[in-house]
N, CA, C and O atoms as a DFTB+ gen file, in Angstrom:
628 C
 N C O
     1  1      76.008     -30.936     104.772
     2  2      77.438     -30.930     105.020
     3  2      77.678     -30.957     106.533
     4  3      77.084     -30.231     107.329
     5  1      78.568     -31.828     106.837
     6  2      78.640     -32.089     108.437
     7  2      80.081     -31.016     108.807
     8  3      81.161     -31.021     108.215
     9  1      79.659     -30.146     109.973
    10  2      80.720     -29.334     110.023
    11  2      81.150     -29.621     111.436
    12  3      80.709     -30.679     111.885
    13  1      81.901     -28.923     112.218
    14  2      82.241     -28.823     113.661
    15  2      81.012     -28.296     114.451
    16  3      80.523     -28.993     115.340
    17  1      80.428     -26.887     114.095
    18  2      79.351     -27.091     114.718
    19  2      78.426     -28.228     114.648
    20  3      78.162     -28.930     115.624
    21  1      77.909     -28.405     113.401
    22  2      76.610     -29.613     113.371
    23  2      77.481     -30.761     114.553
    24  3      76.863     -31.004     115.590
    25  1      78.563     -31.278     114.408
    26  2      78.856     -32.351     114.909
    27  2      78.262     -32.760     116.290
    28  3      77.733     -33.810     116.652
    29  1      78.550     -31.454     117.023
    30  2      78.589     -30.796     118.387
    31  2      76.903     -30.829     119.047
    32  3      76.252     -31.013     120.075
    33  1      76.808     -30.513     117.655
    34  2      74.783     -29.927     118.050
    35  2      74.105     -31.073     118.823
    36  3      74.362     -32.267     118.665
    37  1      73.095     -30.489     119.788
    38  2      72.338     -31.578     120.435
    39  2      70.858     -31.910     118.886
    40  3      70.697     -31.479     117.745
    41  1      70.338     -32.600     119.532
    42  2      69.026     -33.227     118.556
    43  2      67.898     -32.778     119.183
    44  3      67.823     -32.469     120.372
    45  1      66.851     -32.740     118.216
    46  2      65.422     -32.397     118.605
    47  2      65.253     -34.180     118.829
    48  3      66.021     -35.029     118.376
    49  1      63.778     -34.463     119.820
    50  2      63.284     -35.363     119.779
    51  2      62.927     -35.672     117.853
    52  3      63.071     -36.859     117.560
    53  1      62.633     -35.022     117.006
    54  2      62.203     -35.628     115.972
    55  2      63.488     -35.943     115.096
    56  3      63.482     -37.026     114.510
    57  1      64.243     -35.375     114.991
    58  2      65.693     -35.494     114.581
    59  2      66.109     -37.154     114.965
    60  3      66.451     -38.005     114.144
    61  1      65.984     -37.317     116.312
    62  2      66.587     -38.256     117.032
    63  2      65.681     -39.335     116.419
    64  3      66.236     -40.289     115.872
    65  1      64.623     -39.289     116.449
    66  2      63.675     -40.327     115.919
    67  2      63.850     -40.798     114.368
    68  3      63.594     -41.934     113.969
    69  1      64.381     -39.616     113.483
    70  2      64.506     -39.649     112.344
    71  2      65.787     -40.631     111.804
    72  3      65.839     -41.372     110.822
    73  1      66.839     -40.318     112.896
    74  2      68.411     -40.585     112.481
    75  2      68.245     -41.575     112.742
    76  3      68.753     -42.383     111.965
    77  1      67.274     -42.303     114.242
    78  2      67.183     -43.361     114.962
    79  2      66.422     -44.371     113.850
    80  3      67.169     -45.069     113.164
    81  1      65.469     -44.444     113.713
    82  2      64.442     -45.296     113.009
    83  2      63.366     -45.823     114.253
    84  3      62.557     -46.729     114.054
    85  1      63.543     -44.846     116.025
    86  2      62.683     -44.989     116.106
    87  2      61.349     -44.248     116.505
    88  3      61.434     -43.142     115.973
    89  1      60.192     -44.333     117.171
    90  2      59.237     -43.540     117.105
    91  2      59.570     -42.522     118.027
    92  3      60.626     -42.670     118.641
    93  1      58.685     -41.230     118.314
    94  2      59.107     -40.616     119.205
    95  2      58.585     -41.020     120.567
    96  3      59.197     -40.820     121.616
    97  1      57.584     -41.517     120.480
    98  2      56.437     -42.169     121.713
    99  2      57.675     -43.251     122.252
   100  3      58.016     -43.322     123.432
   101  1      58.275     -44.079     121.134
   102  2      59.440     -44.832     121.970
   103  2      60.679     -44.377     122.923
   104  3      61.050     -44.816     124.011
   105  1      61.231     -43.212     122.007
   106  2      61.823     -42.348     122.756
   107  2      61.431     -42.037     123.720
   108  3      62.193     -42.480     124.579
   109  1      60.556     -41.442     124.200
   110  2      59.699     -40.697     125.116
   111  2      59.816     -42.070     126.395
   112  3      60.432     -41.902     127.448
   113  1      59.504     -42.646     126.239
   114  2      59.446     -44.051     126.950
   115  2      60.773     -44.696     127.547
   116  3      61.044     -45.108     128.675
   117  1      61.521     -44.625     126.322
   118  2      62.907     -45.046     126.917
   119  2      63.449     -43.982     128.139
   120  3      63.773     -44.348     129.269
   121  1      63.467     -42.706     127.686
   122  2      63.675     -41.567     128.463
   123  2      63.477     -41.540     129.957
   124  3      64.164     -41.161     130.905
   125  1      61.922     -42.246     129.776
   126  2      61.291     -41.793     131.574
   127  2      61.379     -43.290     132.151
   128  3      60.852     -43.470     133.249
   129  1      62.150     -44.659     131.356
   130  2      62.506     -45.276     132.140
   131  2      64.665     -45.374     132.327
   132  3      65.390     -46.236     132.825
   133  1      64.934     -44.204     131.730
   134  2      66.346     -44.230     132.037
   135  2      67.437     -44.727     131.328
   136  3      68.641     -44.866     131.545
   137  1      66.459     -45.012     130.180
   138  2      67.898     -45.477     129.405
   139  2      68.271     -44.704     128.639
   140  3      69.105     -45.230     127.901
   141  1      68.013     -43.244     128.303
   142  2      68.175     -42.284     127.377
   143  2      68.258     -41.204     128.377
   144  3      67.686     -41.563     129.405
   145  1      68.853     -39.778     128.484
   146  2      68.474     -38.941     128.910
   147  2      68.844     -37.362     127.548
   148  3      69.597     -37.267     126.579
   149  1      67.682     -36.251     128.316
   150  2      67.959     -35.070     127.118
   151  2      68.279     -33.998     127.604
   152  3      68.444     -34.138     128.816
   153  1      68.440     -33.064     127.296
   154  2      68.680     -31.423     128.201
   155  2      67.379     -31.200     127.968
   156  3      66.613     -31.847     127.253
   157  1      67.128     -30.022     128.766
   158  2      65.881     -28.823     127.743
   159  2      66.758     -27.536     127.342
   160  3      67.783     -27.010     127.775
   161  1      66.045     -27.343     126.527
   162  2      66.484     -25.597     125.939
   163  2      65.549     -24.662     126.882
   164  3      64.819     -24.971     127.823
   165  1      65.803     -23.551     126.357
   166  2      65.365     -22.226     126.659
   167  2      63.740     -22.706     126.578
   168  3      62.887     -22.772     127.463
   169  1      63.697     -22.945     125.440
   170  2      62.023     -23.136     125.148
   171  2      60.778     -24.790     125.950
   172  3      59.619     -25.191     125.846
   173  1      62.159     -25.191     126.732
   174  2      62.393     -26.339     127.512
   175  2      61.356     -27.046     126.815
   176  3      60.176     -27.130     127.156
   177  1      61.967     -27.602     125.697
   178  2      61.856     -28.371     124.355
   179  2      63.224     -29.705     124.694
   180  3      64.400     -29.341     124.693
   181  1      62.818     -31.347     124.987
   182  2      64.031     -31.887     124.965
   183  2      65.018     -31.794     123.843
   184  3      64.503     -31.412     122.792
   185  1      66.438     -32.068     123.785
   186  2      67.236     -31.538     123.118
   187  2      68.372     -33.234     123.936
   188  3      68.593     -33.465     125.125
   189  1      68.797     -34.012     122.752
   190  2      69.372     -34.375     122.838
   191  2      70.655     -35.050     122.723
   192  3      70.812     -35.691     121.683
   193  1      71.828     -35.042     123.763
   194  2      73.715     -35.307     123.267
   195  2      73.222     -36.218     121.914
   196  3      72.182     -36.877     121.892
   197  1      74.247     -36.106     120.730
   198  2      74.739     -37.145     119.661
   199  2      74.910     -38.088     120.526
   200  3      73.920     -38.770     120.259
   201  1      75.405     -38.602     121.321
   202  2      76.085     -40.125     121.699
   203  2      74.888     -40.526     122.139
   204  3      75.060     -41.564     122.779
   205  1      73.346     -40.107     122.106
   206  2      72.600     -40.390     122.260
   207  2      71.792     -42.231     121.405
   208  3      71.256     -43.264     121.807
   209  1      72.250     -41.552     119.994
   210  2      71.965     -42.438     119.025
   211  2      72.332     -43.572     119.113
   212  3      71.512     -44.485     119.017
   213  1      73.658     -43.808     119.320
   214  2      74.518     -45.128     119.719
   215  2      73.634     -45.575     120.898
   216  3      73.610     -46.804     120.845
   217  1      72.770     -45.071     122.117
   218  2      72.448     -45.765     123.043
   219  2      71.319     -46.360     122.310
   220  3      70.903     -47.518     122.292
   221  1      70.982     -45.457     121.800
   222  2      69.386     -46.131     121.125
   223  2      69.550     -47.243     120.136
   224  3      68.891     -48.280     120.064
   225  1      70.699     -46.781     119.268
   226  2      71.265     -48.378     118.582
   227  2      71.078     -49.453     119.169
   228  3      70.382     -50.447     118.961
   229  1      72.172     -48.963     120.342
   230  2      72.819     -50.751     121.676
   231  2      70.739     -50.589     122.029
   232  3      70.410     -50.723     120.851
   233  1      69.978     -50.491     122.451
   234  2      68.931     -50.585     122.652
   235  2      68.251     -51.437     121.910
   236  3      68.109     -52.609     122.258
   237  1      67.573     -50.779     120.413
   238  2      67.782     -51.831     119.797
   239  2      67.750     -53.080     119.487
   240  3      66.845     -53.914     119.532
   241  1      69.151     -53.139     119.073
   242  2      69.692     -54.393     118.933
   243  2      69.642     -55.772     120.119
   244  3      69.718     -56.949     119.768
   245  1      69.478     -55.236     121.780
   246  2      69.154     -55.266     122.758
   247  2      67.822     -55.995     122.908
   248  3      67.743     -57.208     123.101
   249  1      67.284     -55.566     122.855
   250  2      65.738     -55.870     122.365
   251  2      65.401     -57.340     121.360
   252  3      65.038     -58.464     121.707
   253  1      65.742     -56.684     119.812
   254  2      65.733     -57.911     119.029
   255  2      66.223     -58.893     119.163
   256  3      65.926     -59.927     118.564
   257  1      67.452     -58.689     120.343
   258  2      68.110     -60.383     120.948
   259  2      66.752     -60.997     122.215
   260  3      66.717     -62.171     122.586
   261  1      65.948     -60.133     122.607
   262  2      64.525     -60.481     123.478
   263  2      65.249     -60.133     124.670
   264  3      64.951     -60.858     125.619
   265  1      66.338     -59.011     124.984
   266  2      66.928     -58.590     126.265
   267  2      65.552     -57.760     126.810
   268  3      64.834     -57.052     126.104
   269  1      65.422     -57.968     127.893
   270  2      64.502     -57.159     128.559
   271  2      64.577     -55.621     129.001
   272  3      65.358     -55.443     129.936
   273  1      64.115     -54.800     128.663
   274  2      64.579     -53.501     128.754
   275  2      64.977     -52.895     130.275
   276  3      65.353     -51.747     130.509
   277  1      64.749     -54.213     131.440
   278  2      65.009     -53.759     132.601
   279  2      66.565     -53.958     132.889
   280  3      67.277     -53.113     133.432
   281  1      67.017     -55.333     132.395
   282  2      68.181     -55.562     132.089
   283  2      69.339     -54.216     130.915
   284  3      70.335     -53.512     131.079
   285  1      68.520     -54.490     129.986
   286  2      69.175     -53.182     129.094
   287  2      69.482     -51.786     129.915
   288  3      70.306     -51.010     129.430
   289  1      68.841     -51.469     131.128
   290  2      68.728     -50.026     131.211
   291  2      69.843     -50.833     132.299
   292  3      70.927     -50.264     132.164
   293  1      69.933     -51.782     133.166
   294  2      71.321     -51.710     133.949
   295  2      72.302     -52.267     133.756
   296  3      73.100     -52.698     134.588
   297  1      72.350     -52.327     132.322
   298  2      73.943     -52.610     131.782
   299  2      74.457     -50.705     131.317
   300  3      75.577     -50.194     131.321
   301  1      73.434     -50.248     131.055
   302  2      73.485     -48.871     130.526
   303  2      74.047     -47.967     131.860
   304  3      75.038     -47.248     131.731
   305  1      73.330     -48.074     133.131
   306  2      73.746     -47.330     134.199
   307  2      74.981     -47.622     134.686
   308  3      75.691     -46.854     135.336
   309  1      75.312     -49.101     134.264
   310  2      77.030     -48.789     134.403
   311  2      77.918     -47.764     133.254
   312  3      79.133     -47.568     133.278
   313  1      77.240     -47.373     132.580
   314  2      77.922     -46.338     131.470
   315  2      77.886     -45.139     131.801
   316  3      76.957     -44.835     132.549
   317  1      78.991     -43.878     131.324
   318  2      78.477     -42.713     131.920
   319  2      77.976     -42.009     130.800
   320  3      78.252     -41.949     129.602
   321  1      76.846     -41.302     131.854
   322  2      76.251     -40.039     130.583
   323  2      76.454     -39.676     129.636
   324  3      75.747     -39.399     128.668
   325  1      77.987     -39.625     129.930
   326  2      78.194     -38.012     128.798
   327  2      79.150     -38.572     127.558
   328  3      79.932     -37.845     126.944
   329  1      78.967     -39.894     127.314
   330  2      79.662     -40.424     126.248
   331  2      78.841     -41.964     125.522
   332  3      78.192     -42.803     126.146
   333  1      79.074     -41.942     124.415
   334  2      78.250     -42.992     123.527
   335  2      79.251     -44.465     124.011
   336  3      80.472     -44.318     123.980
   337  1      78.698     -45.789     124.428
   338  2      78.841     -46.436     124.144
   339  2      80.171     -46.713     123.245
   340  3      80.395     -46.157     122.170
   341  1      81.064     -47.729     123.915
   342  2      82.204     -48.260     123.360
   343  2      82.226     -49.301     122.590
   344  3      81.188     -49.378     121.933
   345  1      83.307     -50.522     122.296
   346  2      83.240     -51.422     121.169
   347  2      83.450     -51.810     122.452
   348  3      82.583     -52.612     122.797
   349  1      84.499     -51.497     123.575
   350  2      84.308     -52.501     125.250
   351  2      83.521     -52.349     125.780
   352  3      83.300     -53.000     126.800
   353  1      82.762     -51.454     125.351
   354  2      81.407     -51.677     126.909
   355  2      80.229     -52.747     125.848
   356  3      79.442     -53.556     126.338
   357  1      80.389     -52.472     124.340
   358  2      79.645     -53.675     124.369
   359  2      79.929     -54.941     124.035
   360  3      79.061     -55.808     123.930
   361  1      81.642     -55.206     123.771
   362  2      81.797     -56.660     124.586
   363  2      81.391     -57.113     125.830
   364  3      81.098     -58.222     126.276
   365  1      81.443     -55.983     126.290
   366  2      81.514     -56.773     128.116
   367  2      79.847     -56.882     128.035
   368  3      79.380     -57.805     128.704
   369  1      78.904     -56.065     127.308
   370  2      77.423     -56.101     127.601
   371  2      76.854     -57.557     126.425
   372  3      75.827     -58.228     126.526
   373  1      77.852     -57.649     125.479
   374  2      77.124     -58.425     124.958
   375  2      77.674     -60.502     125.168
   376  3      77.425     -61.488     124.475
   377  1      78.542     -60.284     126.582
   378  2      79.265     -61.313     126.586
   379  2      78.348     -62.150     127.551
   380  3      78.122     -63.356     127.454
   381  1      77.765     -61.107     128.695
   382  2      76.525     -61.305     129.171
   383  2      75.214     -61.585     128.960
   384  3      74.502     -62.237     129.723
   385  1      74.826     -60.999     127.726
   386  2      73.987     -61.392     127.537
   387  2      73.682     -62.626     126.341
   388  3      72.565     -62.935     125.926
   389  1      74.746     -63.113     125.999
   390  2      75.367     -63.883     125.127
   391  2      74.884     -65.096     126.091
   392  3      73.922     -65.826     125.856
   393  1      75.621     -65.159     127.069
   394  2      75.507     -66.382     127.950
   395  2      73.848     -66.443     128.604
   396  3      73.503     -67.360     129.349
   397  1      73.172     -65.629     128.305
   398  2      71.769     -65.336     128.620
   399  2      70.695     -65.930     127.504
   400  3      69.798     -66.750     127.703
   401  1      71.045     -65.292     126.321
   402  2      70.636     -65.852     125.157
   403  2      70.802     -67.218     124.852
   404  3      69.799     -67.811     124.454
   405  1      72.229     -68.056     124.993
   406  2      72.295     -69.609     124.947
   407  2      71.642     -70.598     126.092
   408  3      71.412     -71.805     126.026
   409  1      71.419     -69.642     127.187
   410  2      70.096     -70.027     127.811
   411  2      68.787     -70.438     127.666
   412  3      68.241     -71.470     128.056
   413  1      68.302     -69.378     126.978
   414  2      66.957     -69.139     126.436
   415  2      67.042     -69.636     125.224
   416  3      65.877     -69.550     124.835
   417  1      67.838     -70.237     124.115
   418  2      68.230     -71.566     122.974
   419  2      67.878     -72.366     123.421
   420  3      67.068     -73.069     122.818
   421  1      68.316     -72.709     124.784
   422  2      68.569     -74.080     125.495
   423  2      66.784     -74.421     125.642
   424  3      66.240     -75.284     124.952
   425  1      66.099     -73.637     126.583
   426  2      65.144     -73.759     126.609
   427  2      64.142     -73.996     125.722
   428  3      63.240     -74.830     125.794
   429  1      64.405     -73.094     124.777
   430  2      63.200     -73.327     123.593
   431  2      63.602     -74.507     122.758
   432  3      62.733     -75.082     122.104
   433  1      64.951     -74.948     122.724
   434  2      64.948     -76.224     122.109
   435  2      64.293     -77.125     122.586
   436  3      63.433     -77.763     121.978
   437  1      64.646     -77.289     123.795
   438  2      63.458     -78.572     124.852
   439  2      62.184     -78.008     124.477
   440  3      61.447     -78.676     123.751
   441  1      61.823     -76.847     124.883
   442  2      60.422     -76.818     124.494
   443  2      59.829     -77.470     123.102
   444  3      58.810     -78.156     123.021
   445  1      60.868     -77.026     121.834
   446  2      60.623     -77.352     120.558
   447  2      60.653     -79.535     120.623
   448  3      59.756     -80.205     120.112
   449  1      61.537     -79.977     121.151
   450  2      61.479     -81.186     121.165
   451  2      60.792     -81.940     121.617
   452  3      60.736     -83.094     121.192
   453  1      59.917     -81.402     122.827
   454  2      59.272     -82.030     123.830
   455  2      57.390     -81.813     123.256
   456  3      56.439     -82.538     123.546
   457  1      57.405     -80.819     122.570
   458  2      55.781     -79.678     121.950
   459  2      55.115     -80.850     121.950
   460  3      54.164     -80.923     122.727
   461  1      55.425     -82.001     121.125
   462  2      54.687     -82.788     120.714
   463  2      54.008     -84.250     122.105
   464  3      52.867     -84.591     122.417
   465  1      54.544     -84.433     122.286
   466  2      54.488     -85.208     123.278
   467  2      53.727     -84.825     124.760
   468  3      52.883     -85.509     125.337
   469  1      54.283     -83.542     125.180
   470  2      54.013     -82.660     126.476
   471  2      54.475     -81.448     126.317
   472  3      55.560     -81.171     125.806
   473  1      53.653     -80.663     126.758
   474  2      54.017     -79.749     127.188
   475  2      54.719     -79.071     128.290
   476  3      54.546     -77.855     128.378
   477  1      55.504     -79.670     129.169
   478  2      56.462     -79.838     129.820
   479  2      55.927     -79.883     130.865
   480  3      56.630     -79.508     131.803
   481  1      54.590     -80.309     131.179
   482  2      53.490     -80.945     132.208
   483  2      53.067     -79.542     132.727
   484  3      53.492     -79.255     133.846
   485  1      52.616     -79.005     132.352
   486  2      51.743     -78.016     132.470
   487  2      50.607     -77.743     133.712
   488  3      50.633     -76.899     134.609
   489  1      49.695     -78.697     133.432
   490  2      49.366     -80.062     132.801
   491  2      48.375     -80.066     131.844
   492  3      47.320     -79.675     132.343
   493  1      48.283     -80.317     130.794
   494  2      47.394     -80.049     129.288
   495  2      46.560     -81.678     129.785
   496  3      45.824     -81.958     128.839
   497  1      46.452     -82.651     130.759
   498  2      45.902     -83.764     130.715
   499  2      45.969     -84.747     129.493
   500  3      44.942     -85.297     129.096
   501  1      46.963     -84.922     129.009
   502  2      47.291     -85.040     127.485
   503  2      47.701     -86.329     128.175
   504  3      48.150     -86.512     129.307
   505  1      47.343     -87.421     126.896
   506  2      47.154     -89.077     127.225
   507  2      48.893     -89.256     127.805
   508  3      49.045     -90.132     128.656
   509  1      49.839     -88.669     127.482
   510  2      51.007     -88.711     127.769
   511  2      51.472     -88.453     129.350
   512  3      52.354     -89.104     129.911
   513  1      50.646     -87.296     130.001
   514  2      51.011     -86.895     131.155
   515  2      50.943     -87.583     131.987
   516  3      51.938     -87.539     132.710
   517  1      49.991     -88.456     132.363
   518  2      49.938     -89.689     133.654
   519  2      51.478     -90.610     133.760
   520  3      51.991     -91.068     134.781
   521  1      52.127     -90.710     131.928
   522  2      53.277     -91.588     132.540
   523  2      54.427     -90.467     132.556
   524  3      55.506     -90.969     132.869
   525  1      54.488     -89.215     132.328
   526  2      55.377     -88.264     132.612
   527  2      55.389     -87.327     134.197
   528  3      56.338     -86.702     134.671
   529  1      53.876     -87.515     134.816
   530  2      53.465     -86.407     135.742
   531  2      52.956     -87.118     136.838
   532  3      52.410     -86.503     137.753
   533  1      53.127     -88.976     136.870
   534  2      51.906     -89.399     137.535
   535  2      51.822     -89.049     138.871
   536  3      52.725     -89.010     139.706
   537  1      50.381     -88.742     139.011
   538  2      49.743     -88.065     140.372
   539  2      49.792     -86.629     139.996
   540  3      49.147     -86.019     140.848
   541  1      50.230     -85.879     139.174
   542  2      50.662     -84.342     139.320
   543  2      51.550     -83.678     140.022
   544  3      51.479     -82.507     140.394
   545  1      52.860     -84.875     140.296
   546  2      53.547     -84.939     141.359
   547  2      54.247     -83.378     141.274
   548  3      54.641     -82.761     142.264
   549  1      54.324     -82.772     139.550
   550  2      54.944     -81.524     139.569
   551  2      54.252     -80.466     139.698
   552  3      54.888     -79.416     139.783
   553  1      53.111     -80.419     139.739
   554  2      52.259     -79.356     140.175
   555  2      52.477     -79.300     141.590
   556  3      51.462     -78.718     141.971
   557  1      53.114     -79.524     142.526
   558  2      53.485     -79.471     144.047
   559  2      54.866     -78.411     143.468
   560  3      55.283     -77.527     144.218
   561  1      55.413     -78.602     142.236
   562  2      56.657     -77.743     142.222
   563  2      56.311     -76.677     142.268
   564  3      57.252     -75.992     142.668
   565  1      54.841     -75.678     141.946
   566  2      54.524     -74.640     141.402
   567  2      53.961     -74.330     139.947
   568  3      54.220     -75.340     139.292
   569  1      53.615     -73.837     139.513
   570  2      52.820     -73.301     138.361
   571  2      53.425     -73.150     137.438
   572  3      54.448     -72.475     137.546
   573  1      52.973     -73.843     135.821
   574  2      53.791     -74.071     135.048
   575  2      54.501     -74.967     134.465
   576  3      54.635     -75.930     135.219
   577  1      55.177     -75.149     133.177
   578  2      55.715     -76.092     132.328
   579  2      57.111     -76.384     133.941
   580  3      58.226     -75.975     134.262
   581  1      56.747     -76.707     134.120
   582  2      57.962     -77.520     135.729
   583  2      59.334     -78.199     134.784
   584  3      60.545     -78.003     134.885
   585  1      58.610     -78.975     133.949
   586  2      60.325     -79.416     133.388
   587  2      60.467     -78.675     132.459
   588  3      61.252     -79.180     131.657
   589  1      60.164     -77.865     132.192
   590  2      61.009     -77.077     131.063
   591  2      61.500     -75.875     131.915
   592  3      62.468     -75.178     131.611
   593  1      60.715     -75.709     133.031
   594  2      61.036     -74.392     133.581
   595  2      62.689     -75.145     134.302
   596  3      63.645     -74.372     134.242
   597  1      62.887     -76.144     134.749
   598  2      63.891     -77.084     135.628
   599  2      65.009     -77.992     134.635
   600  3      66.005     -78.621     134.991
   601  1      64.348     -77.769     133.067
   602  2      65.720     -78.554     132.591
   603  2      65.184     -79.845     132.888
   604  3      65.389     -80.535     131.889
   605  1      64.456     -80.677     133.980
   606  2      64.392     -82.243     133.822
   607  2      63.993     -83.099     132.912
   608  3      62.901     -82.915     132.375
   609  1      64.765     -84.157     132.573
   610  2      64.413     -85.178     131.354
   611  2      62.861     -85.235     132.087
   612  3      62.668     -85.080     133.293
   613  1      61.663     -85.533     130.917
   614  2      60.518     -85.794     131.448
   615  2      60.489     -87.593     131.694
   616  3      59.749     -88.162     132.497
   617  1      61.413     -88.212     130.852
   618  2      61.236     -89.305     130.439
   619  2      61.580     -89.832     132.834
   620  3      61.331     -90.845     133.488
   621  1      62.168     -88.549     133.180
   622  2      62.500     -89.306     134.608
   623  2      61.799     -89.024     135.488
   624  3      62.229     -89.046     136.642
   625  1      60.583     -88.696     135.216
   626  2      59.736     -87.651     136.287
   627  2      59.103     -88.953     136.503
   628  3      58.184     -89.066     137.315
């Protein structure tokens, strides 16, 4: 039965893990890089706010979009402590990373279209690359799929 006290109550790390779905070793992790924080008790045992959960939610969900948890923790430090996550703070977090994600679509589609042919000159020496790469002219760009990393049609290289 959920009362005024329970509401109020902070969480044990296993509690939090329990309500959460996730491990405590994850917790523990999120914690000491900042995207979570806990009190200690008396028995300086962490103990952590309810609005806790909601961060670990937006986390998450964060994640399974392939947000990087360095990014995640500084959309979070614009939030304050002592309150869970809004329905506006995660428009505004997920409008960003929205336009981040149709990025990284963008990319893996070329990658997906191009797999067969090249690998976006790598260079795999693949019978294709001499009329996509000739000379290795993109290996002067730096290391790596160069047109996929640049967006360029290969067909113009």
């Amino acid at each position: 039965m959920i009362t005024l006290e329970n509401l109020h109550k902070e969480l044990s790390v296993g509690q939090l893990a329990a309500r959460s779905g996730v491990a405590v070793t994850a917790l523990h992790f999120y914690e000491s890089k900042g995207l979570i924080r806990s009190n200690r008790n008396q028995g300086n045992q962490r103990r952590y706010p309810r609005e806790v959960l909601r961060r670990v939610a937006l986390i998450k969900v964060a994640q399974r979009l392939g947000i990087p948890l360095a990014e995640i923790g500084e959309a979070l430090k614009a939030l304050p402590d002592n309150r869970a996550p809004t329905a506006a703070d995660w428009k505004d977090m997920s409008a960003q990373w929205g336009r981040d994600l149709d990025e990284r679509i963008n990319q893996l589609t070329l990658l997906r279209d191009k797999l067969n042919g090249c690998i976006g000159c790598g260079c795999l020496s693949m019978e294709a690359c001499p009329l996509r790469n000739f000379g290795d002219v993109l290996g002067e760009q730096g290391p790596g799929a160069q047109l996929l990393e640049s967006g360029i049609d290969p067909k113009m290289s």
